[in-house]
C-alpha positions as CSV (number, residue, x, y, z in Angstrom):
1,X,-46.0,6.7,10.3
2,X,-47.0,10.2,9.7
3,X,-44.1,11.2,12.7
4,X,-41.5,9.4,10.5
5,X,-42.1,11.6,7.5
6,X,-41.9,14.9,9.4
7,X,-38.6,13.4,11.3
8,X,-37.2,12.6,7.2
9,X,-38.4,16.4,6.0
10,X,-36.3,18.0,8.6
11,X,-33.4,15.8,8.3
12,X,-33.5,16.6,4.5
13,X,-34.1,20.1,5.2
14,X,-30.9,20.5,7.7
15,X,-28.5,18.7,5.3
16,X,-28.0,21.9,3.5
17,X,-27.3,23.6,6.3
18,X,-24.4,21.2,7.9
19,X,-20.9,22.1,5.5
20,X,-17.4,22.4,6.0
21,X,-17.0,26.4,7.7
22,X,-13.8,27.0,6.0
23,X,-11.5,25.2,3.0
24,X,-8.6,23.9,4.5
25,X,-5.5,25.4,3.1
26,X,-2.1,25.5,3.3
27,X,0.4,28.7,2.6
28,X,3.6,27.9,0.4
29,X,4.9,31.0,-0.5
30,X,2.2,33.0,-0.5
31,X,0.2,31.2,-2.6
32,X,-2.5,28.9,-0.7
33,X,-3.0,25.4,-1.6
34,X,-5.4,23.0,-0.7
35,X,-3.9,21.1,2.1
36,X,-5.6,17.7,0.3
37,X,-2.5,18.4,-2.3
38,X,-0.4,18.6,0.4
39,X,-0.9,15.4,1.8
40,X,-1.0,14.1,-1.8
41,X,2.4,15.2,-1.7
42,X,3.8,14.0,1.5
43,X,2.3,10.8,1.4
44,X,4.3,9.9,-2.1
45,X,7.2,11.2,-0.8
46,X,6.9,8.9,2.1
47,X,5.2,5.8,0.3
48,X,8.7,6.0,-1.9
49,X,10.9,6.0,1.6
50,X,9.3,3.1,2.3
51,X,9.6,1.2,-1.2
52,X,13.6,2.0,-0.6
53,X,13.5,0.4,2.5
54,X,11.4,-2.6,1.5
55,X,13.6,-2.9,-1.5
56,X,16.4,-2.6,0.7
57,X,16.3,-5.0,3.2
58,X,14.9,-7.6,0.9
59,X,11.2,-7.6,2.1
60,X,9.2,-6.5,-1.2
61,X,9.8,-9.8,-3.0
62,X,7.1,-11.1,0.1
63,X,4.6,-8.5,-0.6
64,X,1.3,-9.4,-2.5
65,X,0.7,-7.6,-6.0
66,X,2.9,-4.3,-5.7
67,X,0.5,-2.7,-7.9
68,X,-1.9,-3.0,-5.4
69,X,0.2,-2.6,-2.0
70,X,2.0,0.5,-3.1
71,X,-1.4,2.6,-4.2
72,X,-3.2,1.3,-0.7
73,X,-0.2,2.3,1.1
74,X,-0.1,5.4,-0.1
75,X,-3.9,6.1,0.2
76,X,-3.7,5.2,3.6
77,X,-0.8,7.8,4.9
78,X,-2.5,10.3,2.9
79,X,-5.6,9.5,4.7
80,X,-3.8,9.6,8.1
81,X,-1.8,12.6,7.5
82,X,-5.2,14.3,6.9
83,X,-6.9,13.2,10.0
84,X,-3.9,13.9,11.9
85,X,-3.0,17.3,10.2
86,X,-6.2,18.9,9.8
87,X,-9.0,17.0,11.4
């Protein structure tokens, strides 16, 4: 038992020590962003392509609640943009 606590006490004590080495960023024009933005960004952009295509061919009428669908959606290319992009 005594083991345990000395295993917790470093783990707790390493935590600290264990961040990110840099702040991903992107340049636009000199300026640097963070590249979280940027994916903001692009995932709208693309979460809106496909809303026009939905709309278009008829298909958004068979979606669940769109005020559900359309947030998650983009959450998730904004997520995948950043693993793909900066991970």
């Amino acid at each position: 038992m005594r083991k345990l606590g000395k295993t917790w006490l470093l783990c707790l004590a390493v935590i600290p020590c264990v961040s990110c080495s840099r702040a991903p960023s992107v340049e636009v024009i000199g300026s640097f962003f963070p590249a979280w933005m940027f994916c903001i960004i692009a995932s709208l952009i693309i979460t809106g392509l496909i809303r026009l295509e939905l709309a278009r061919r008829g298909l958004e009428t068979k979606l669940g609640p769109l005020v559900i669908f359309y947030p998650s959606v983009a959450v998730a290319i904004s997520c995948l943009l950043w693993f793909i992009l900066f991970a």
